[in-house]
DRENLUM-291754 format. One record per residue (C-alpha): residue in one letter; residue number from 0; x, y, z. Coordinates in pm, 1 decimal, always signed. Layout:
BEGIN
ATOM r k px py pz
ATOM A NUM X Y Z
...
//
This chain:
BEGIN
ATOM r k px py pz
ATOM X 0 +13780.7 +1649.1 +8694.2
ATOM X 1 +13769.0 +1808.8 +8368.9
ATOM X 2 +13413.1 +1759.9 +8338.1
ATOM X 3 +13359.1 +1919.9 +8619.8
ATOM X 4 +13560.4 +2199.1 +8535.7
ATOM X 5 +13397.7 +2246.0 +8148.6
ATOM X 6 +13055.3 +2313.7 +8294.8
ATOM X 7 +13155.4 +2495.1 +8566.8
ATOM X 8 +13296.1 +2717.6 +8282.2
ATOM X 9 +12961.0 +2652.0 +8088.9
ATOM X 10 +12783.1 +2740.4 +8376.2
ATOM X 11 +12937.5 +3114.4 +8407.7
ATOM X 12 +12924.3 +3179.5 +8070.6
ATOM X 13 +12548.0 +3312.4 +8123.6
ATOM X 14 +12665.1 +3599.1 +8391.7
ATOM X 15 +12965.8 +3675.8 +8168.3
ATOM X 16 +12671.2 +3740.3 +7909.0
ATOM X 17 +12480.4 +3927.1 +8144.5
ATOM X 18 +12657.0 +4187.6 +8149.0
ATOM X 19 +12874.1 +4362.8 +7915.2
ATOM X 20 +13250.0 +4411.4 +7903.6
ATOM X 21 +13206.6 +4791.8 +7854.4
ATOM X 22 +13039.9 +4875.4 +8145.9
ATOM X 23 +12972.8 +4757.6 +8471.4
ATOM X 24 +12678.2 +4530.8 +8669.0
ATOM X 25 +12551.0 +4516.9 +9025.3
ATOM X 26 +12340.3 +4210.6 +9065.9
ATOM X 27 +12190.3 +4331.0 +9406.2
ATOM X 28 +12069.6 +4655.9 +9273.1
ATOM X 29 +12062.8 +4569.4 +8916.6
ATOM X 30 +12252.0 +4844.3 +8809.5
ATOM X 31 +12421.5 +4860.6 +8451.1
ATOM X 32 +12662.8 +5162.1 +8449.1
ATOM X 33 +12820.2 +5230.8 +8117.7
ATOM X 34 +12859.0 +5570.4 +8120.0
ATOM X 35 +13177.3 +5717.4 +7962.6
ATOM X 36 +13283.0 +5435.7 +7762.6
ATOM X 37 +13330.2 +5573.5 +7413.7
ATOM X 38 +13006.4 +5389.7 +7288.0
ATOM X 39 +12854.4 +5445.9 +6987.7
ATOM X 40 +12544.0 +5184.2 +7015.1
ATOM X 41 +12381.7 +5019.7 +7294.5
ATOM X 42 +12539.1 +4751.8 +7447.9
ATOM X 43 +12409.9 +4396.9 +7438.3
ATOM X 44 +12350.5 +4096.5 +7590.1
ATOM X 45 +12198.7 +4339.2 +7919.8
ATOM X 46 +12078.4 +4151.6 +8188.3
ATOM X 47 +11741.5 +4098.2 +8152.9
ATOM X 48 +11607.3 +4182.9 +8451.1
ATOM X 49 +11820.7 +4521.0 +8473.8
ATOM X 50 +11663.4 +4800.6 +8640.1
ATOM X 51 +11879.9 +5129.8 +8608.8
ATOM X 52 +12111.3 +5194.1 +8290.0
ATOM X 53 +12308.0 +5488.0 +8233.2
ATOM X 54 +12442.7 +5523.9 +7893.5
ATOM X 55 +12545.8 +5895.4 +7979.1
ATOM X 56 +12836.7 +6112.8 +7855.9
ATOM X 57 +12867.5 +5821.0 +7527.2
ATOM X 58 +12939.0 +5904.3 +7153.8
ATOM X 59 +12580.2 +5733.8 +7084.6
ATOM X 60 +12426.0 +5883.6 +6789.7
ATOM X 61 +12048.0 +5700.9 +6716.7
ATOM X 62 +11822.9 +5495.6 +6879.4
ATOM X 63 +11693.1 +5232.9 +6651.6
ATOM X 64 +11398.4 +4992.2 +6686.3
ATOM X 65 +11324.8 +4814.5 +6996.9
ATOM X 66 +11684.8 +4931.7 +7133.3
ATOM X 67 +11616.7 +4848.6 +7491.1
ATOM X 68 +11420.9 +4495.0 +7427.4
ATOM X 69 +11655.0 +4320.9 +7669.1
ATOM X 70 +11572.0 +4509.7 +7929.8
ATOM X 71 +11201.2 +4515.3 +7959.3
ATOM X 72 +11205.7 +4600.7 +8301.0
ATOM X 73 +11426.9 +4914.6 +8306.2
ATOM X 74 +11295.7 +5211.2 +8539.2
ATOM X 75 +11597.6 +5417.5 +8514.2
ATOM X 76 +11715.5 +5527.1 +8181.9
ATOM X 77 +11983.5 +5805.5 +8137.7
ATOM X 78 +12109.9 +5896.0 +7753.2
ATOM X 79 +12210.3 +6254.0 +7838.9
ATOM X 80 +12510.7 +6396.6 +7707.5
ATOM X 81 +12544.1 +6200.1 +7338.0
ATOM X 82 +12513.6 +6250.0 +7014.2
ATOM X 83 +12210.9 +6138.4 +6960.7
ATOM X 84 +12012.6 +6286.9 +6642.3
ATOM X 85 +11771.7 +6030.4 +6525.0
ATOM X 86 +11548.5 +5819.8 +6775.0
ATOM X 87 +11302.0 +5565.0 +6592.6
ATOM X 88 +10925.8 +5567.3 +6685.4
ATOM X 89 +10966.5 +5204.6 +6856.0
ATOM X 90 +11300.7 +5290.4 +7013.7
ATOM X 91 +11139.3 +5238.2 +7352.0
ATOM X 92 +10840.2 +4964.3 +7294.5
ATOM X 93 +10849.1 +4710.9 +7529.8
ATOM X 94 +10944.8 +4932.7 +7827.7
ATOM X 95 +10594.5 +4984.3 +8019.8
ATOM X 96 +10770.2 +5021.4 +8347.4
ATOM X 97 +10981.6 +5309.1 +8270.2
ATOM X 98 +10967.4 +5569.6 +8498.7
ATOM X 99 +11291.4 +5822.4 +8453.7
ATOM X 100 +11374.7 +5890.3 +8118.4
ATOM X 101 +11669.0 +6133.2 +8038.9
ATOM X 102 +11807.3 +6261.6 +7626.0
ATOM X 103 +11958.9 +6631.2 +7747.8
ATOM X 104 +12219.1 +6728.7 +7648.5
ATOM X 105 +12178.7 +6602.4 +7264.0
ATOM X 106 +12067.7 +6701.0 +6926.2
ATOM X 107 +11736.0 +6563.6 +6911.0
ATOM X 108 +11541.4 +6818.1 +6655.9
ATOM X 109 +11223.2 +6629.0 +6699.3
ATOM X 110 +11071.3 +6413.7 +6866.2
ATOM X 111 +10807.9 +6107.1 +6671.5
ATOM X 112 +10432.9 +6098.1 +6857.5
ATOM X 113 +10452.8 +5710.5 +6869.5
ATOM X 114 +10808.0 +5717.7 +7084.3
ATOM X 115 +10593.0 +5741.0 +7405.7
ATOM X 116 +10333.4 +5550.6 +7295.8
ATOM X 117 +10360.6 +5234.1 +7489.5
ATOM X 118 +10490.9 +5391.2 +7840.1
ATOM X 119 +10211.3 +5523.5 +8118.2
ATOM X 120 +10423.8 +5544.2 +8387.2
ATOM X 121 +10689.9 +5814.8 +8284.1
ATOM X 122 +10762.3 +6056.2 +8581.8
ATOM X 123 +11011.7 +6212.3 +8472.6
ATOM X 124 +11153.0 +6320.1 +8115.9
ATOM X 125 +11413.0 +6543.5 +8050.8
ATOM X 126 +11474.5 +6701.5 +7718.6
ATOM X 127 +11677.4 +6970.6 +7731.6
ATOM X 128 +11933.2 +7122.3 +7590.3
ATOM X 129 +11841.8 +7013.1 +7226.3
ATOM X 130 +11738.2 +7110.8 +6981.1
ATOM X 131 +11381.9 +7111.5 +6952.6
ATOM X 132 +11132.7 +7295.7 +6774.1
ATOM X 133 +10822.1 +7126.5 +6956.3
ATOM X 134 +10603.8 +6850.6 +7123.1
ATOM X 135 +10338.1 +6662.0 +6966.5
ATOM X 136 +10042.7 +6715.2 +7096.4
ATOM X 137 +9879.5 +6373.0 +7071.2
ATOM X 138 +10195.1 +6283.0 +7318.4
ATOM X 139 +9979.7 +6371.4 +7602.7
ATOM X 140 +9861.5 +6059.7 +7739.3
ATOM X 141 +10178.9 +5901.3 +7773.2
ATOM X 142 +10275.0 +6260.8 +7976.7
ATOM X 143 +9983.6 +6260.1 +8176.7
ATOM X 144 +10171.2 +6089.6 +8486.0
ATOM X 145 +10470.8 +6296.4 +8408.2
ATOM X 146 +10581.2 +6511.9 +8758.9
ATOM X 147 +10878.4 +6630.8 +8603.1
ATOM X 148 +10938.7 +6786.9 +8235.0
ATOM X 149 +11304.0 +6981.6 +8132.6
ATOM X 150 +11223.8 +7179.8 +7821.0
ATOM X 151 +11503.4 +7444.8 +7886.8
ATOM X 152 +11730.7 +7512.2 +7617.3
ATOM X 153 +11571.8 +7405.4 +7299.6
ATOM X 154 +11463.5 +7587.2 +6998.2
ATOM X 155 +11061.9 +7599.9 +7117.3
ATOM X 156 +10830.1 +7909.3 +7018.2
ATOM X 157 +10539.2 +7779.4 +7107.3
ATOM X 158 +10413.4 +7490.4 +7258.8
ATOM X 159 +10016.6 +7375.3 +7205.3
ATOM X 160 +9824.4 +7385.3 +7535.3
ATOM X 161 +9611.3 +7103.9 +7523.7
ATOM X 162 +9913.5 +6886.4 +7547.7
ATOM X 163 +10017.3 +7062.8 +7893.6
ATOM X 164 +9668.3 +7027.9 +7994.3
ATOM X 165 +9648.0 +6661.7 +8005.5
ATOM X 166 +9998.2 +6634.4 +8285.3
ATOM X 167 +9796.2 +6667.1 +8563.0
ATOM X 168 +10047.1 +6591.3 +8752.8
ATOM X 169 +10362.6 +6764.5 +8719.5
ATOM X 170 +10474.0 +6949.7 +8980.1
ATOM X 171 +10779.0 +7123.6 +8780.9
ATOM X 172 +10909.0 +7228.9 +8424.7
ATOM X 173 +11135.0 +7404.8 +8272.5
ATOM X 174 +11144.5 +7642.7 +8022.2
ATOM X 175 +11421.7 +7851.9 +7991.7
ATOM X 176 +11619.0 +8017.2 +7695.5
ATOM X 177 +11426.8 +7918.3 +7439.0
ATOM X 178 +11314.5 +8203.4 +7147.9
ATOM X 179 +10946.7 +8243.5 +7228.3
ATOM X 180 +10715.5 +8416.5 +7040.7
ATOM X 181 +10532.2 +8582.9 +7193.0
ATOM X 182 +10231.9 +8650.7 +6961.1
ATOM X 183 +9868.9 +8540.1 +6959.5
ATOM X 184 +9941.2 +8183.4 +6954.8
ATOM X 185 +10146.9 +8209.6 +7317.6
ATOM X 186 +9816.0 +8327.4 +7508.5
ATOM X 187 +9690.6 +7958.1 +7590.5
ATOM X 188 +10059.9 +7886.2 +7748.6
ATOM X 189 +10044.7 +8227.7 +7959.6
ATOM X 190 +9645.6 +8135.4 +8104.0
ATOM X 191 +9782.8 +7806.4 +8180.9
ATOM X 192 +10075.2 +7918.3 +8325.1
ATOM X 193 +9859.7 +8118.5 +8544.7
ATOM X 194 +9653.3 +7836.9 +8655.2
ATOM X 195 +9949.1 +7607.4 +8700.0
ATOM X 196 +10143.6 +7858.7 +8950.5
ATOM X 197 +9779.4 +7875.7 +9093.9
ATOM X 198 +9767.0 +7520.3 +9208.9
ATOM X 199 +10136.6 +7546.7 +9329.9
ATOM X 200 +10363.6 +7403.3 +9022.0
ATOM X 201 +10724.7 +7540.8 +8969.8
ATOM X 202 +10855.7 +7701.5 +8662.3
ATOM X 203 +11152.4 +7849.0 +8569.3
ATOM X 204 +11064.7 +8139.6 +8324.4
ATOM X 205 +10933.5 +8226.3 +7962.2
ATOM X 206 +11112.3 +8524.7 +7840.3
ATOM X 207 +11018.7 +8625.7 +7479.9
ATOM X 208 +11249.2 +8717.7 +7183.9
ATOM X 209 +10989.4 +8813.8 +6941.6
ATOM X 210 +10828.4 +9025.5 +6857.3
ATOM X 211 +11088.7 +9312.8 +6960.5
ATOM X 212 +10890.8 +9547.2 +7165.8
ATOM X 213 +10877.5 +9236.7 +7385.4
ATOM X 214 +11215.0 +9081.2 +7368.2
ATOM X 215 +11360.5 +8958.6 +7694.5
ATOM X 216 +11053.9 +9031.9 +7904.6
ATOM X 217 +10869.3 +8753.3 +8084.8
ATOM X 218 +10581.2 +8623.3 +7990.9
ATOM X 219 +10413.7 +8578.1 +8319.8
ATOM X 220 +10412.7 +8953.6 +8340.3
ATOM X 221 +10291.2 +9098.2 +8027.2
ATOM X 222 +9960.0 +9247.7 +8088.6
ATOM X 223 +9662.5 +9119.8 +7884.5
ATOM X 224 +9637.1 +9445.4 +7682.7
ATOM X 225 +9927.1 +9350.6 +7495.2
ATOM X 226 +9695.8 +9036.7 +7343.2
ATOM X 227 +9405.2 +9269.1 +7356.6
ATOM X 228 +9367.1 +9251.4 +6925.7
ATOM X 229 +9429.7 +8835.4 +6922.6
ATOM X 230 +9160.5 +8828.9 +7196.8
ATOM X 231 +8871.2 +9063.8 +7010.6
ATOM X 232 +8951.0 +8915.8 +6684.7
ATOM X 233 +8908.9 +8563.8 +6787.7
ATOM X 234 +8619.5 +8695.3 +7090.8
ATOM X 235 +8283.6 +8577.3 +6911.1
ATOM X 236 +8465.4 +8221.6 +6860.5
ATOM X 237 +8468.3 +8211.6 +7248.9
ATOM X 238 +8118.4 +8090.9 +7348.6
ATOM X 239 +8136.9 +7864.1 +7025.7
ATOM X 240 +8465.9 +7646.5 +7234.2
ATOM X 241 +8246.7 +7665.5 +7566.4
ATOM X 242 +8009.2 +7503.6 +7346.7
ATOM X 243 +8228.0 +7250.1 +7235.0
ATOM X 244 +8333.4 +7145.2 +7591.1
ATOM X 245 +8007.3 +7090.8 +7711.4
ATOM X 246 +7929.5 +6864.6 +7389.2
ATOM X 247 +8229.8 +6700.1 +7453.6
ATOM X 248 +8174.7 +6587.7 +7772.0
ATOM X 249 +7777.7 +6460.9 +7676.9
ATOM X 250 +7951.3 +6244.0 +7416.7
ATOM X 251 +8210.2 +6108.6 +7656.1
ATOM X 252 +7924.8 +5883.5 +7763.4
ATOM X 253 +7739.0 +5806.5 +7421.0
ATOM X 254 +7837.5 +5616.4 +7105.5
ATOM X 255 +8088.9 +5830.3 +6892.8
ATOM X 256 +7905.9 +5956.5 +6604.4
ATOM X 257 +7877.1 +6268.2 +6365.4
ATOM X 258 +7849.5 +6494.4 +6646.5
ATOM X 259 +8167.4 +6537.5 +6740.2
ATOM X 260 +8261.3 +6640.6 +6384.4
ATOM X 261 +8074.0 +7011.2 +6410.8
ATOM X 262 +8234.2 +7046.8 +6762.9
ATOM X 263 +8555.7 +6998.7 +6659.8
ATOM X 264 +8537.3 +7202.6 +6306.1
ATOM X 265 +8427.5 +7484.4 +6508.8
ATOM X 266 +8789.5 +7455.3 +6708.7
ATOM X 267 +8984.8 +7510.9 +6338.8
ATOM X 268 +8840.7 +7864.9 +6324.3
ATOM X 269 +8938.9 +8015.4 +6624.1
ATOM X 270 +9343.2 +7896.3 +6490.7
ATOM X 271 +9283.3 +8083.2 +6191.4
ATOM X 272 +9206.3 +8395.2 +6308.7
ATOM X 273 +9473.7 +8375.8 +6573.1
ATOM X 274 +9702.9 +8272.5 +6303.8
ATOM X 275 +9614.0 +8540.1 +6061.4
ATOM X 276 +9654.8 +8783.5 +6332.3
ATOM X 277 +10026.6 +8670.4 +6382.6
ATOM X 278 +10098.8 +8696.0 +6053.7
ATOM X 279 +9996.0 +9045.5 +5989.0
ATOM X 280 +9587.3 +8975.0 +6034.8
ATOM X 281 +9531.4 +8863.1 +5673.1
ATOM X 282 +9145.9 +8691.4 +5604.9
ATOM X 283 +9020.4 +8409.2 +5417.9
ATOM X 284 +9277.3 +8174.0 +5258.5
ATOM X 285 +9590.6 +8290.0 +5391.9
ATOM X 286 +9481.1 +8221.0 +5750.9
ATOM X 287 +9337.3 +7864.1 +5663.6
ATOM X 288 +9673.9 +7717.4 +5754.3
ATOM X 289 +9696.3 +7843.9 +6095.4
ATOM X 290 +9342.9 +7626.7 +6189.8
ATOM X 291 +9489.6 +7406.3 +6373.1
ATOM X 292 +9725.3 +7580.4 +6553.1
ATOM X 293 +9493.6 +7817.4 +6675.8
ATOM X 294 +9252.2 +7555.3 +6796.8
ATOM X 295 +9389.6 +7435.3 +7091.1
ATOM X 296 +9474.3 +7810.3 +7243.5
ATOM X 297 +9096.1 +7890.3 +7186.8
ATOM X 298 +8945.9 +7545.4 +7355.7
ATOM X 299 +9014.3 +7569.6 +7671.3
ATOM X 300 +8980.3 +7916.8 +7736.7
ATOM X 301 +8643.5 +7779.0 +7957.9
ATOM X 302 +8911.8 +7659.5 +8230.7
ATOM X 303 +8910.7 +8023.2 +8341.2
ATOM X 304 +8551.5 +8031.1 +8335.9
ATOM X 305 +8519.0 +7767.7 +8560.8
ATOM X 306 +8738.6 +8008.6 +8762.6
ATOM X 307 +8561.1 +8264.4 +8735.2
ATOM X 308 +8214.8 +8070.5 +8859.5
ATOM X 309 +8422.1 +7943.9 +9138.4
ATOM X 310 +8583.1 +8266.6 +9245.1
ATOM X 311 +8204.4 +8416.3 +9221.6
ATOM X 312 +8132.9 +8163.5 +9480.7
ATOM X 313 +8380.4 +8164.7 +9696.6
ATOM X 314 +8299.1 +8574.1 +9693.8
ATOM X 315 +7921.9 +8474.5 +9805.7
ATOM X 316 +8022.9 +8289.1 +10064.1
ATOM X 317 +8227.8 +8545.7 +10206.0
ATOM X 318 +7977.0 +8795.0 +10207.4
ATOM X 319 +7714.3 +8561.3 +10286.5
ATOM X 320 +7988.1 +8509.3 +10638.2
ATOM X 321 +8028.4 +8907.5 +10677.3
ATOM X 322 +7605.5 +8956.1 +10658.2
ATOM X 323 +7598.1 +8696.1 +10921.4
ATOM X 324 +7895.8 +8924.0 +11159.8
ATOM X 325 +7683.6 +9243.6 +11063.5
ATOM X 326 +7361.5 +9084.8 +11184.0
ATOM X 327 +7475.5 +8929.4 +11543.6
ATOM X 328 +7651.4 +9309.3 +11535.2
ATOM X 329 +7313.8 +9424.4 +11514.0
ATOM X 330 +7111.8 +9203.0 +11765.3
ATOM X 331 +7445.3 +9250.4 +12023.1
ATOM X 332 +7379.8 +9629.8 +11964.5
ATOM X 333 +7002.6 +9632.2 +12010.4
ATOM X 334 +7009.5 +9392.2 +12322.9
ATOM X 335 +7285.0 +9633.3 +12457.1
ATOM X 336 +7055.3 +9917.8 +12390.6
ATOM X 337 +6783.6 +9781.4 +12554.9
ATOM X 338 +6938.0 +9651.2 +12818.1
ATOM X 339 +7088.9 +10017.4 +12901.2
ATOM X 340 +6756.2 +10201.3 +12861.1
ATOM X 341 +6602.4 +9963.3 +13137.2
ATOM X 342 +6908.1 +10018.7 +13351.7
ATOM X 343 +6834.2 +10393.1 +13271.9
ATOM X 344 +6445.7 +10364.4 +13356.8
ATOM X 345 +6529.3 +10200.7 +13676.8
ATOM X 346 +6819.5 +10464.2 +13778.7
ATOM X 347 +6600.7 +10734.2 +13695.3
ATOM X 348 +6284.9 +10590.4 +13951.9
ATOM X 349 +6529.6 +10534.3 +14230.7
ATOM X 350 +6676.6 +10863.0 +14230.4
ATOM X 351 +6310.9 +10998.8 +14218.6
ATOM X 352 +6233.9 +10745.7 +14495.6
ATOM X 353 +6479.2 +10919.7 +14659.1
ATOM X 354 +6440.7 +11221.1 +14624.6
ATOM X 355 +6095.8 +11192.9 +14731.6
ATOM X 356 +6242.0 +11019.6 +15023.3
ATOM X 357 +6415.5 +11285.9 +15100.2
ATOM X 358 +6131.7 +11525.6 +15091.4
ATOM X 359 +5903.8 +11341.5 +15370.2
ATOM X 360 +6211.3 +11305.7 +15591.6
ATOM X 361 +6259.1 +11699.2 +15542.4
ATOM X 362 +5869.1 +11766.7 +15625.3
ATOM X 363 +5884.9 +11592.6 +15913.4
ATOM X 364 +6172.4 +11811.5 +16065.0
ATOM X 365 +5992.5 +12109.4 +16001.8
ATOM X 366 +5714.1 +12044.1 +16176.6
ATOM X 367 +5918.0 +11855.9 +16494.8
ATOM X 368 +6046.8 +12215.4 +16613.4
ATOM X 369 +5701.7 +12378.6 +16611.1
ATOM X 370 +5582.1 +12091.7 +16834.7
ATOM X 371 +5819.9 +12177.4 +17025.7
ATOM X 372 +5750.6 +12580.4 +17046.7
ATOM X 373 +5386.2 +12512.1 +17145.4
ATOM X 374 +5474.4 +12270.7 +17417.6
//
């Protein structure tokens, strides 16, 4: 009887394991909810075919490596409302299936490019209320499936285009209360915030704080003019990115090689003009360290190009549709005409039929009483 009842006990000690004493498990749903427990790590020994954990409204203050390699599995991850400050660049490798990612409500100041490395299937990430001065840009591909993306309430000024051009996907993102400047190196987020709204996306709002004559107005509606000296300085770079594209996609299909190398120097400029422009419009060495930054606002300026070709023609069309109206106008009009000078013509010889008609019938009875006189 013992023996039975020892590995009965050994036997449970597994699901005891499973699941921690801080929180609690749902086996069905595989559901681990921990949230306000006082924790100050992850838990351990997680079930590992858990699905959803929610670590919310914790005292957690880092993420160190591999934290979640129990739970390989996880789609469903919610850290929001800790203390978290530090997150390692392998915090999340191992977790390819995760889908719903949540840090808000933290102090995360940055954010490492490798921490998304490993995930493609991230829908939805939410990082606000942080404390965030910006996004790597070579982040994009793990962002590219992303529908969802909560920026509000960080410390962002800028944020680099090209990495915003690569979630083709995302259907909504916020951006609110953080101190934009607006300046030259804003323009590529307000031409693709016009393209996004275009194709039907949702955004909150980009109000700037700097530079003062533009404090607390919205970005989405501050004409062009305002940019008009970034855009002539940095004008005769234009063609020279259009250039780039093109070569870009040719090479997409060939062997890397030096060519890319003059295509992608000629993307630095552009960022150093823009950059010496925001900084007062100084030349030569003092813009040199705005290259980069600059590049990727300059690059894709060719997306509204393509715009532009396709709104010239859709414009063709139209007017190709309205000569078509004007011309069956024109043959209704002409058979209308004709057909109402040959009801004319005919009108015309059967009142003079008529008439003449009448004349014979007016002869005749005329000459019917002088018959009668002679007789």
């Amino acid at each position: 009887m013992r023996v039975i009842f020892v590995c009965a006990l050994l036997s449970s000690l597994p699901l005891s394991h499973a699941c921690p004493k801080e929180c609690s498990c749902n086996s069905n749903t595989k559901v681990v909810d921990c949230r306000g427990r006082g924790l100050y790590d992850i838990p351990r020994r997680l079930h590992p075919d858990t699905q959803e954990l929610y670590l919310q409204d914790n005292r957690i203050r880092g993420l160190g490596s591999m934290a979640f390699r129990e739970i390989p599995l996880v789609r469903i991850l919610d850290l929001s409302n800790n203390s978290i400050t530090s997150i390692s660049p392998t915090a999340l490798l191992g977790l390819r299936t995760l889908q719903r990612l949540s840090l808000a409500y933290n102090s995360i100041r940055e954010l490492d490019k490798r921490l998304l490395g490993p995930i493609r299937s991230l829908s939805h990430l939410d990082l606000s209320h942080n404390s965030l001065w910006g996004l790597p840009g070579v982040m994009g591909d793990s962002l590219k499936n992303l529908s969802y993306l909560g920026l509000a309430n960080n410390r962002l000024t800028r944020l680099d285009r090209s990495l915003l051009d690569t979630m083709t996907h995302l259907d909504s993102i916020t951006l609110r209360n953080n101190p934009w400047r607006c300046d030259c190196q804003l323009i590529g987020l307000k031409l693709w915030l016009e393209t996004y709204l275009f194709k039907g996306g949702v955004v909150d709002e980009v109000l700037c704080t700097q530079p003062e004559e533009m404090k607390d107005k919205d970005l989405q509606k501050i004409p062009y003019q305002m940019f008009h000296a970034c855009m002539t300085t940095s004008y005769h770079y234009l063609f020279a990115n259009i250039h780039h594209l093109e070569s870009e996609k040719l090479l997409r299909g060939h062997v890397h090689g030096n060519h890319a190398h003059p295509s992608s120097h000629s993307l630095h400029v552009p960022m150093a003009i823009g950059e010496g422009f925001g900084v007062g419009g100084g030349a030569g060495g003092g813009g040199a360290g705005g290259m980069a930054e600059c590049e990727t606002k300059q690059k894709h300026r060719p997306v509204n190009l393509r715009h532009a070709i396709a709104t010239v023609i859709i414009t063709g069309v139209v007017c190709g549709i309205v000569c078509l109206m004007m011309l069956a106008a024109a043959v209704y009009g002409c058979a209308y005409a004709a057909i109402m000078a040959k009801y004319q013509r005919e009108l015309k010889k059967n009142e003079e039929l008529a008439a003449a008609q009448g004349a014979d019938h007016a002869t005749a009875d005329e000459k019917e009483p002088l018959e009668n006189a002679i007789a």
